[in-house]
C-alpha positions as CSV (number, residue, x, y, z in Angstrom):
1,X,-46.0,-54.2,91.8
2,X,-44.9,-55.8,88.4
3,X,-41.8,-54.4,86.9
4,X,-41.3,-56.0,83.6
5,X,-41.4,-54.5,79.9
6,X,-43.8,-52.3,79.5
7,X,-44.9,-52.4,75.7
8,X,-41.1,-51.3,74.3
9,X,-40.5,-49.1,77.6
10,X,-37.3,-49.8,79.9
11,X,-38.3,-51.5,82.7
12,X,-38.1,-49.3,85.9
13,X,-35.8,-49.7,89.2
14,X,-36.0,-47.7,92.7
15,X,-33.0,-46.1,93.5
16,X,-32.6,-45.2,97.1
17,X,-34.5,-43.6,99.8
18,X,-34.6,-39.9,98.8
19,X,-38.1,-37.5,99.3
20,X,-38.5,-37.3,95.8
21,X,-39.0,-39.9,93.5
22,X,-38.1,-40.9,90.3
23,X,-38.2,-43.8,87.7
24,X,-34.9,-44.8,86.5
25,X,-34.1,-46.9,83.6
26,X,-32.7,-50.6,85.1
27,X,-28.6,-50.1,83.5
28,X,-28.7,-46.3,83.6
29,X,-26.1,-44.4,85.2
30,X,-27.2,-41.7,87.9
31,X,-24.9,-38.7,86.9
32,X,-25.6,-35.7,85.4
33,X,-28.2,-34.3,82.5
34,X,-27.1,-36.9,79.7
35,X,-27.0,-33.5,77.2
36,X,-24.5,-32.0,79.6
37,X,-27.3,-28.8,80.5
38,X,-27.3,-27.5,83.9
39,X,-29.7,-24.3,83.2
40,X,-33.3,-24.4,82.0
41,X,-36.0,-21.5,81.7
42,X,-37.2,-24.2,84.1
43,X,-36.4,-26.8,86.6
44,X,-39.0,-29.3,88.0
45,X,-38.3,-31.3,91.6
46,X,-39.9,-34.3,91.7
47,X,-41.3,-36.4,89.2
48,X,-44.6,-37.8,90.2
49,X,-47.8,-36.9,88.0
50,X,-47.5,-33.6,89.0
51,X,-43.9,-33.1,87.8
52,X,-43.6,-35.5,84.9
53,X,-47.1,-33.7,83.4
54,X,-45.3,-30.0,84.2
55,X,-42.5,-31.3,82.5
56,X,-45.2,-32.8,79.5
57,X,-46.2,-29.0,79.2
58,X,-43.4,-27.1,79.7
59,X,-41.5,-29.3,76.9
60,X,-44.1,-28.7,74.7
61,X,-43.8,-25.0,74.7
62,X,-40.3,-25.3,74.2
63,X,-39.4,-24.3,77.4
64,X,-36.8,-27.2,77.2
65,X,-37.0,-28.0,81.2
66,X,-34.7,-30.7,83.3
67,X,-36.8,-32.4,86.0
68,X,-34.6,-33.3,88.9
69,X,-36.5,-36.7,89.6
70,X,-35.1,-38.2,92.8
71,X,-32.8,-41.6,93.3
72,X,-36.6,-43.2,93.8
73,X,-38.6,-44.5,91.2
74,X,-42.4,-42.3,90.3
75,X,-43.9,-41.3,93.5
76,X,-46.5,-43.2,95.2
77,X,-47.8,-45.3,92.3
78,X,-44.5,-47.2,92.1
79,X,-46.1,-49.0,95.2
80,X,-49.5,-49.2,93.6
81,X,-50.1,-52.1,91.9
82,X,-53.7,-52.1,89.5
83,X,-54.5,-48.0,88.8
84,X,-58.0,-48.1,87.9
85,X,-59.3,-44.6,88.4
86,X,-57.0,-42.6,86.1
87,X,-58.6,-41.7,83.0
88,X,-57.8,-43.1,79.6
89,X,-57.0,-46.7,80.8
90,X,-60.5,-48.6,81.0
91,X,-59.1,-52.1,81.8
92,X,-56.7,-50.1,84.2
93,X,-52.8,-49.8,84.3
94,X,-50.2,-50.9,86.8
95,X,-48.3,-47.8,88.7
96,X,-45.3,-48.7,87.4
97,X,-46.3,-48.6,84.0
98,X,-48.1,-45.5,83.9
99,X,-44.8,-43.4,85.3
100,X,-42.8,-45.5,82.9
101,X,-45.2,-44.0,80.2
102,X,-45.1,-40.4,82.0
103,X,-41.9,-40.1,81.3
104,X,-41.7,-41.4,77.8
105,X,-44.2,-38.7,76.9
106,X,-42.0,-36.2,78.4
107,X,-38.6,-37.0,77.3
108,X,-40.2,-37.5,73.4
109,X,-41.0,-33.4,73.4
110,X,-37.6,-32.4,75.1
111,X,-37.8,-32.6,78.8
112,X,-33.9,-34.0,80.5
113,X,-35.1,-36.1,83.3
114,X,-32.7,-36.4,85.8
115,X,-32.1,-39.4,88.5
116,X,-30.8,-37.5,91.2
117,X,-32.0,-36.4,94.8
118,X,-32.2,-32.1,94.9
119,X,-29.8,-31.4,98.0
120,X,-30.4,-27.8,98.7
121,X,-31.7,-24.5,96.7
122,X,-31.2,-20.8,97.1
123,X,-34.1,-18.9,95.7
124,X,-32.3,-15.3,97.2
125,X,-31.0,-14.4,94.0
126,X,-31.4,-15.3,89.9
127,X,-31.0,-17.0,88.1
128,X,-32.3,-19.9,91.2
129,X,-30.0,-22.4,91.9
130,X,-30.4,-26.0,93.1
131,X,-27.6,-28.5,94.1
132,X,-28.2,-32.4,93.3
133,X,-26.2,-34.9,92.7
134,X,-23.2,-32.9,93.6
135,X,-23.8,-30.6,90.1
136,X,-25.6,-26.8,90.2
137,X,-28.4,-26.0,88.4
138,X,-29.4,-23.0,87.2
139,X,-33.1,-22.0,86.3
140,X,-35.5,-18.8,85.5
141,X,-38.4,-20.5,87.2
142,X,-38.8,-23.6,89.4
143,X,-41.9,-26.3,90.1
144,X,-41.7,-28.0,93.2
145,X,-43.6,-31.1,92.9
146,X,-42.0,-33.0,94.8
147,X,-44.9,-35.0,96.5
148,X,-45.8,-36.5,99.9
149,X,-44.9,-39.9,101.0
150,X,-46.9,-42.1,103.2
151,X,-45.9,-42.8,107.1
152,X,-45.5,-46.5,107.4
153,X,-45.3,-49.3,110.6
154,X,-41.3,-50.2,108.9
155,X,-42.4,-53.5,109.2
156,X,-40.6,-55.9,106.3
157,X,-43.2,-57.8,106.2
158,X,-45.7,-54.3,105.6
159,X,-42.6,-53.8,102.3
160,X,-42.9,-56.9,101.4
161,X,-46.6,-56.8,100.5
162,X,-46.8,-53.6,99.3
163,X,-49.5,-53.9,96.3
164,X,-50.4,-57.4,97.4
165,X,-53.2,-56.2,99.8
166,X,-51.2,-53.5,101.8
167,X,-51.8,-49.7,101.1
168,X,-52.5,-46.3,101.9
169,X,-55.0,-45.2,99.7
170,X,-58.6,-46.2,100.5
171,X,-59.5,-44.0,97.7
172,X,-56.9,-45.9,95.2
173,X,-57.5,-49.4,96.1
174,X,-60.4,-49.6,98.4
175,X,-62.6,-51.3,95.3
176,X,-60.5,-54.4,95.5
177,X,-61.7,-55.4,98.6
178,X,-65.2,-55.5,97.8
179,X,-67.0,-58.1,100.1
180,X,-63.9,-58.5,102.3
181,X,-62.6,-57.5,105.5
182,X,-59.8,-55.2,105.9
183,X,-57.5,-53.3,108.8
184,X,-57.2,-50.2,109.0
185,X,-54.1,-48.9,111.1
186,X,-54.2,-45.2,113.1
187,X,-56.4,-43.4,115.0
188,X,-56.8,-40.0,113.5
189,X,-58.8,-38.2,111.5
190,X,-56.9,-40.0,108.2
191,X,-57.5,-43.2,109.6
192,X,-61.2,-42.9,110.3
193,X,-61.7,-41.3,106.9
194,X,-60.3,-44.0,105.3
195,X,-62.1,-46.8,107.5
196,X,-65.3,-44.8,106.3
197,X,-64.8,-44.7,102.6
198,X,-64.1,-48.7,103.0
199,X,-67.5,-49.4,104.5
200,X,-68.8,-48.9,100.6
201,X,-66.5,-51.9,99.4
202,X,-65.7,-54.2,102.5
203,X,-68.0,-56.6,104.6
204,X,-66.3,-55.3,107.6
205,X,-63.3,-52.7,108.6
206,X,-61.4,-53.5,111.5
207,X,-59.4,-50.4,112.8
208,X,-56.4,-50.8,114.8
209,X,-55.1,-48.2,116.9
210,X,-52.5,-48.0,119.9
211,X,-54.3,-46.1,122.1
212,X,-57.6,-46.5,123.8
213,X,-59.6,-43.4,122.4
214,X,-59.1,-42.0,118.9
215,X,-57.6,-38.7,117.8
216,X,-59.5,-37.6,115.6
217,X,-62.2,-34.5,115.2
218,X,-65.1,-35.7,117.0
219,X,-67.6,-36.0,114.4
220,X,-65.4,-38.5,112.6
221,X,-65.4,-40.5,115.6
222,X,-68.9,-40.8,116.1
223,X,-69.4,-41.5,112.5
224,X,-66.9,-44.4,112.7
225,X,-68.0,-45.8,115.8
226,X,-71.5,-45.2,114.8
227,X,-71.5,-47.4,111.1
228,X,-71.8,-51.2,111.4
229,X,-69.3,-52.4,109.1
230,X,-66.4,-51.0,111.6
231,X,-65.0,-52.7,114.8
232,X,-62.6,-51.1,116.8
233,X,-59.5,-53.0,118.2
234,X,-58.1,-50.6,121.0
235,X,-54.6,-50.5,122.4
236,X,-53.4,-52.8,119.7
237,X,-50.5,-52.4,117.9
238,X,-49.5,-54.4,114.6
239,X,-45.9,-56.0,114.9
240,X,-46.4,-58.3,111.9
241,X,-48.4,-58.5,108.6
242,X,-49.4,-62.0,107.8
243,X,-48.9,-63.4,104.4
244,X,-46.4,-65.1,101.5
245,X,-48.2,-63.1,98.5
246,X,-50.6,-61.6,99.7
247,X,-52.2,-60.5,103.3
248,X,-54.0,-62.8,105.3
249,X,-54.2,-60.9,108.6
250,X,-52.3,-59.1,111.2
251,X,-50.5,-59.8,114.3
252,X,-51.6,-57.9,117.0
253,X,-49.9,-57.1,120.4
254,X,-51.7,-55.3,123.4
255,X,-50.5,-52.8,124.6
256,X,-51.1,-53.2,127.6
257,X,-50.4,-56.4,128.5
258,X,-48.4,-57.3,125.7
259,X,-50.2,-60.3,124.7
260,X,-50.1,-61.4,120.9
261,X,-52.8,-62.6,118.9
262,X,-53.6,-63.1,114.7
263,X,-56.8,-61.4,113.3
264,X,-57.8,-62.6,109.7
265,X,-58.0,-60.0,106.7
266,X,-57.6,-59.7,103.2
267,X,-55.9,-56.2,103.0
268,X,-54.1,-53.6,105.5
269,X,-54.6,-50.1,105.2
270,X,-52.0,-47.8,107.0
271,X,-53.4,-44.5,107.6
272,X,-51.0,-43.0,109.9
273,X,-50.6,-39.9,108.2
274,X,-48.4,-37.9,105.4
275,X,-44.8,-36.7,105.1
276,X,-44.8,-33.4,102.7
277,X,-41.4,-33.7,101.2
278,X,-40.7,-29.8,101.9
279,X,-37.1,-30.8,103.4
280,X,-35.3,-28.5,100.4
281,X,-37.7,-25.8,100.5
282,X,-38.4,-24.9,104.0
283,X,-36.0,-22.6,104.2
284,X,-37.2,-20.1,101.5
285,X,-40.9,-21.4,101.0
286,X,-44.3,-20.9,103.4
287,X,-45.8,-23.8,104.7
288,X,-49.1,-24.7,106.5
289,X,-49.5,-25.7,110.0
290,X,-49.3,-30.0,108.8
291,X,-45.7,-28.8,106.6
292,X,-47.0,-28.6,103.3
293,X,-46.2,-25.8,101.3
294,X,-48.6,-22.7,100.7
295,X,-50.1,-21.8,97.8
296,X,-50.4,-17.5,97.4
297,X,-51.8,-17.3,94.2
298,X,-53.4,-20.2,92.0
299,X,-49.6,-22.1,91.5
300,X,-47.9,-19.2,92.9
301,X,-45.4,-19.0,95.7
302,X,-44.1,-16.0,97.5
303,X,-40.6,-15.9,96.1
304,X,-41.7,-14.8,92.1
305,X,-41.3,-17.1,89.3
306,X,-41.4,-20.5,91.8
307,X,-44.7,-22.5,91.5
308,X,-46.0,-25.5,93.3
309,X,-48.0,-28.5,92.0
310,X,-49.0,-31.9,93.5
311,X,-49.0,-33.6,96.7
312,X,-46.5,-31.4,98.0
313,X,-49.5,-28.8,98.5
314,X,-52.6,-30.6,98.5
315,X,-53.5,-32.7,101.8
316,X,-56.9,-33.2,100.7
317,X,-57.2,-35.2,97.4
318,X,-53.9,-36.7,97.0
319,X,-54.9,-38.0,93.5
320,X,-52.7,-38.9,91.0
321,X,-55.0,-37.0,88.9
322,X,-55.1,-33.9,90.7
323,X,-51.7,-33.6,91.3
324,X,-51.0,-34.3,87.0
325,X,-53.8,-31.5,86.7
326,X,-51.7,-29.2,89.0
327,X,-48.5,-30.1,86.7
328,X,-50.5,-28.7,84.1
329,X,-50.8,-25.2,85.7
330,X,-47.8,-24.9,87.1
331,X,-46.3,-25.5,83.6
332,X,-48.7,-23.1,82.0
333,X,-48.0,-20.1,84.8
334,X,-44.3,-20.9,84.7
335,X,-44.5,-20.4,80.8
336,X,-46.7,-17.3,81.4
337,X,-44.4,-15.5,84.4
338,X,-41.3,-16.4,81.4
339,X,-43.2,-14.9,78.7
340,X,-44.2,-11.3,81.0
341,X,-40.8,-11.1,81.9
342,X,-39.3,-11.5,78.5
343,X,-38.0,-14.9,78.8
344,X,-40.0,-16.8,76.6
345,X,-42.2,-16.2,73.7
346,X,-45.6,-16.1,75.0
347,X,-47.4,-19.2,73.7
348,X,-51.0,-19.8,72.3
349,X,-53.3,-22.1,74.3
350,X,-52.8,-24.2,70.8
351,X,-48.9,-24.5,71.9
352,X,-50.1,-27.0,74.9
């Protein structure tokens, strides 16, 4: 992950450990909206795609909205180093940069970003409130987008080579790795997915799982163990990824008998699963039987005038596309719920 200029834009920071993340200009002070405003028609959590485009919109129909962004720096593509699949880039983009960029778009129509880590909300009574950062917010409508982060081995040497041939996005990075070998780490459904999507790029895919049967659905099983290009390494566990700058390989403990051993790669894959960052929301939100929250209606949630958008919702694609595209109509239903209850003047589809 490079963070130097990017073409006249501050160069970005992480900040913290909070659920939702955030790009923070390096020097800037975490405190309060810089205009002093703690009510919006509306208030976006999180500041991922999904967010930062909501915010894109919303800003645009002068809906003036304050994104509380998180202590972290942009969601998952702050750990993603070359972004080739998202559209407008041909030669690509680093993550970094393209949040950066995000946010410059936003903040140039209006929107307050906000470094700060949303504490707690009550959506009983309006306008909805939100605590973060020790101020209250007040808003007529409210976007969660505040993402899903990836379940990692918390192994410093899997931090430290973050972007350098460790990830957890087959989809995102798996064309690197064409003609190499890889690892793939878990044993479930994600993990043989993944494994499976990196057959059409690697020579050979490795998975490494603790156990000595998979958990996954049993068609993805036979699938996996049925495809050439995959090798399974049971009751192994990784306690170490090899490497200075980038990955050279694993090390690998049984199990069982605890014996350690090295197994060559070019790149790790962890595919243990998702974390919904729902904390905040729990209480006055539905969510699905893996925690993510439920969509009623298109955006819609069932508390009235509180919309959903991104990663926080969608288990499936997890796209930084998909979840901007969500930002989109969340912003445009927001705008629309504002404009039927007399909030907002309606706006033209020219307005966006």
């Amino acid at each position: 992950m490079t963070q130097g200029g990017f073409g006249g834009l501050k160069p970005l920071q992480i900040i913290g450990d909070g659920e939702q993340g955030m790009a923070a200009p390096v020097g800037a002070s975490v405190a309060a909206a810089p205009s002093g405003r703690t009510s919006a028609k509306v208030i976006i959590v999180g500041s991922g795609p999904a967010g930062l485009t909501a915010a894109i919109y919303a800003a645009r129909a002068n809906l003036g909205p304050i994104v509380l962004g998180g202590y972290e720096a942009g969601g998952q593509l702050m750990i993603t180093s070359d972004v080739e699949n998202f559209p407008g880039f041909p030669e690509g983009i680093q993550g970094p940069e393209l949040m950066g960029r995000m946010r410059a778009q936003a903040e140039r129509f209006g929107a307050v970003v906000v470094d700060v880590d949303v504490e707690r909300v009550d959506l009983s009574r309006r306008p909805l409130h939100l605590w973060a950062g020790g101020v209250e917010y007040e808003a007529e409508t409210v976007i969660a987008a505040s993402g899903a982060s990836a379940l990692w081995l918390e192994l410093e040497s899997e931090s430290r080579l973050r972007g350098r041939g460790v990830s957890a996005c087959a989809t995102c990075d798996g064309f690197f790795f064409r003609d190499r070998k890889v690892v793939v780490v878990g044993g479930g459904d994600t993990a043989l997915e993944e494994a499976l999507f990196l057959t059409r790029y690697a020579r050979e895919v490795v998975m490494v799982h603790r156990r000595d049967q998979f958990r996954g659905s049993r068609i993805m099983q036979e699938r996996a163990l049925a495809n050439p290009r995959i090798r399974v390494l049971w009751n192994s566990r990784v306690v170490e990824v090899l490497g200075e700058d980038h990955v050279t390989g694993v090390r690998l403990r049984d199990t069982v008998s605890g014996a350690e051993r090295d197994e060559p790669a070019d790149g790790v894959f962890v595919a243990i699963g998702h974390r919904p960052n729902t904390r905040v929301f729990r209480e006055w939100l539905d969510v699905d039987d893996k925690g993510y929250l439920s969509v009623h209606e298109e955006t819609r949630t069932r508390i009235d005038g509180v919309f959903v958008a991104g990663d926080v919702h969608d288990a499936r694609y997890r796209q930084a596309v998909t979840a901007a595209g969500d930002g989109c109509r969340a912003a445009i239903d927001a705008e629309r719920w504002l404009a039927e209850h007399g909030l907002a003047e309606p706006a033209t589809m020219s307005a966006w």
